[in-house]
Phi, psi and omega in degrees: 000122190260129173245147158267165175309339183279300135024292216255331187278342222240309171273359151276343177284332171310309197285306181304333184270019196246318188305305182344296200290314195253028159275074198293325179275331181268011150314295194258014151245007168288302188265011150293322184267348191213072161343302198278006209245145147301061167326278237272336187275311182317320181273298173000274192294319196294358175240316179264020166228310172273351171224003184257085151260114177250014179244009177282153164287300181344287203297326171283318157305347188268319204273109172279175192285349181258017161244344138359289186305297181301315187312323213252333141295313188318301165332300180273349153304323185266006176253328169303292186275359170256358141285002181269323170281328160281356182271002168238005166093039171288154188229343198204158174336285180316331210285298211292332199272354156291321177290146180279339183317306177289341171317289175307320189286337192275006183265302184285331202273318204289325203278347208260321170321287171292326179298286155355310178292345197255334215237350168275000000 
């Protein structure tokens, strides 16, 4: 897959936050380390609001078409459990790493993670 540098800068930022996501223990020192911040809103957004544009060139340029695809589940697994956290008033890491839903997503986010990592 040929990228330009921005491309490329652009699917390491994904991919770190895809590590995140499927990090439990660095989940719970992001918010260890950043008090003031909402975490369980922060892994949310920081992938479905700040890095998932699947209609950007950008965003299409970083990605071949089958990890598209895994990118675009990943998506609807993180919009499934974070309707599953307001409906039950999760506030904190910990709140979120009970639900099964984030479970399945911190599951998918670690394999998904490497695969990305294997193929950049």
């Amino acid at each position: 897959m040929k990228m330009n540098k921005e491309s490329k800068e652009y699917r390491k930022r994904v991919i770190g936050h895809i590590e995140l996501l499927g990090s439990p223990s660095a989940q719970r020192e992001y918010e260890r380390d950043v008090p003031i911040a909402n975490v369980p809103s922060e892994l949310v957004c920081g992938f479905v609001n700040d890095l998932y544009h699947p209609k950007t060139e950008l965003f299409l340029d970083a990605f071949t078409e089958q990890e598209l695809r895994a990118l675009a589940e990943l998506y609807g697994m993180i919009c499934v459990a974070n309707k599953e956290f307001e409906r039950i008033g999760c506030r904190s890491v910990s709140d979120i790493q009970k639900v099964k839903e984030w479970r399945s997503v911190i599951a998918f986010s670690k394999n998904l993670a490497v695969e990305l990592k294997g193929n950049g």
